[in-house]
C-alpha positions as a printed Julia matrix, in Angstrom:
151×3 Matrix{Float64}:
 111.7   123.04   94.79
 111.07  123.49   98.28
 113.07  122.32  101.59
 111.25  119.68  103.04
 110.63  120.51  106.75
 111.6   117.2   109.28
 109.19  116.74  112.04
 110.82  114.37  114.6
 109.81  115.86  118.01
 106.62  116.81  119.89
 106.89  119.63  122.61
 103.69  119.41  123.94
 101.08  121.57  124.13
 101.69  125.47  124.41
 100.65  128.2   126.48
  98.48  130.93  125.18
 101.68  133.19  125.21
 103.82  130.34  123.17
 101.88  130.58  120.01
 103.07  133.37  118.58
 106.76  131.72  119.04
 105.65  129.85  116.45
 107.4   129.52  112.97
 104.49  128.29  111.18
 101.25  126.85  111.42
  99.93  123.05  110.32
  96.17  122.51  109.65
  95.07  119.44  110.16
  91.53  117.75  110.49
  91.1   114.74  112.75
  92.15  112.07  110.76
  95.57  113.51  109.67
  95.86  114.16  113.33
  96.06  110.39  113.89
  98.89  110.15  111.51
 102.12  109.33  112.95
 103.76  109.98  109.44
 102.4   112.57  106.74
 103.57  114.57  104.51
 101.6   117.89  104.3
 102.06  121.55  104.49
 102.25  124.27  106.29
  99.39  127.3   106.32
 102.07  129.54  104.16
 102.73  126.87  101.96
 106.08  124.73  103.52
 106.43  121.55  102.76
 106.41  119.11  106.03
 107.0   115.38  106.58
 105.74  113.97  110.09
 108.02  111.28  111.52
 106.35  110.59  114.74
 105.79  108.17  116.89
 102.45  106.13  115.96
  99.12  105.63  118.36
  99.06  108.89  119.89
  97.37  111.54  118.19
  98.63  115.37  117.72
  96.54  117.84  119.92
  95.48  120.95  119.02
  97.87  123.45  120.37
 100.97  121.21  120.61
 103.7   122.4   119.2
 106.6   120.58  117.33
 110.24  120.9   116.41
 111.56  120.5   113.06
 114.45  118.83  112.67
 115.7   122.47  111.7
 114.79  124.15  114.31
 111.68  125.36  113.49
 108.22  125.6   115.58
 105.18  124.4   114.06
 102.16  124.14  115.76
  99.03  122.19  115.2
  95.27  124.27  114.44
  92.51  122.07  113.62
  91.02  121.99  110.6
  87.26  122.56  109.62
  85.6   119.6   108.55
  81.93  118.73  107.54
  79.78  117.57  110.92
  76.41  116.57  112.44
  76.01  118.31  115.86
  73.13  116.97  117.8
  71.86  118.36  120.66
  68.54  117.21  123.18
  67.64  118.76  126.39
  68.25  116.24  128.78
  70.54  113.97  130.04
  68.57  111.04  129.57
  68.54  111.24  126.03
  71.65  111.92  125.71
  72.56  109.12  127.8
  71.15  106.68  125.67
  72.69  108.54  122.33
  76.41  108.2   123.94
  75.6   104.65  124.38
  74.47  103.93  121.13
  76.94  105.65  119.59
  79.48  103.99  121.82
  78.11  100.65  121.23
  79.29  101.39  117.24
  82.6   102.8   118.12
  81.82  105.63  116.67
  84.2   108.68  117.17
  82.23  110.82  118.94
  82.76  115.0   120.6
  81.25  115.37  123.69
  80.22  118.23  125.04
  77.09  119.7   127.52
  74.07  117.82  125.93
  75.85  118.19  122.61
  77.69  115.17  120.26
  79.59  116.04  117.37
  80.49  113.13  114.56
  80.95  112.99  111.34
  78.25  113.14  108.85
  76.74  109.61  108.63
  72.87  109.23  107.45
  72.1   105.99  109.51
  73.99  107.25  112.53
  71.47  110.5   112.23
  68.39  108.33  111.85
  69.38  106.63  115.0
  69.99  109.89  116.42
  66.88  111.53  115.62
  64.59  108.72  116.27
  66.28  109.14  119.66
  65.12  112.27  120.1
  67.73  114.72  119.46
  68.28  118.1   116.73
  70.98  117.75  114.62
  72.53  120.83  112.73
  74.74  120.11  109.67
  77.72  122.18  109.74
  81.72  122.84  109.42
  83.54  122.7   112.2
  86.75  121.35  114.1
  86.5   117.93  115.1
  88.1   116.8   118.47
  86.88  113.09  118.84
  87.52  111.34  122.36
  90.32  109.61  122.43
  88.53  106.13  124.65
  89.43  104.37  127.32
  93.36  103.56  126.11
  93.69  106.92  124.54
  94.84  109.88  125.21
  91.66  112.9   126.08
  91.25  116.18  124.41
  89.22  117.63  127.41
């Protein structure tokens, strides 16, 4: 039976060179990012129970302290998407709003929105005006107004 690793304490997020301090890796998609507690595991197979503070999700890149001593840090997981993309800002204007008007979790990027797979949000979408490409990827939604951003 495996030691169950104690997550109590965030660090922040880490430099480029601070990564490979690391003691181990968690892999999370978006939704257990939300999760103030979780059990889970990490990429080599560790055990891991996150006691954190609720309402402010874990960022990619932040690293944590077990309650061992032990870095972790957080790598997004791949998850099924729809990326949609248009060619001007117009367009994608009126998408964000849409979307928006849902409250839809929503990636922004350059003319691009990322969500999660969702046939009536990609009717909408496409009657809009905009290509969407099925595919798996990291999700980073916006974190709105009271939240924290990932940009």
């Amino acid at each position: 039976m495996s030691t169950l690793l104690e997550v109590y304490d965030r660090l922040g997020a880490s430099s480029a060179g601070d990564t490979g301090n690391a003691d181990g890796k968690l892999v999370l998609d978006h939704e257990q990012r939300d999760k103030g507690r979780l059990k889970t595991q990490t990429s080599d197979g560790r055990t891991v129970g996150l006691f954190l503070e609720r309402g402010t999700p874990l960022s990619i890149g932040e690293m944590l302290l077990t309650q061992c001593g032990k870095h972790l840090i957080v790598e997004g997981a791949p998850e099924p998407v729809v990326t949609a993309r248009c060619d001007d800002w117009g367009t994608f204007s009126r998408a964000c709003y849409h979307l928006g008007n849902r409250h839809v979790k929503i990636q922004l990027g350059e003319r691009w929105l990322r969500i999660l797979p969702d046939h009536v949000l990609e009717d909408l979408l496409q009657r809009l005006g905009l290509c969407m490409e099925h595919e798996v990827a990291v999700f980073i939604p916006e974190g709105g107004a009271y939240g924290h951003h990932h940009h």
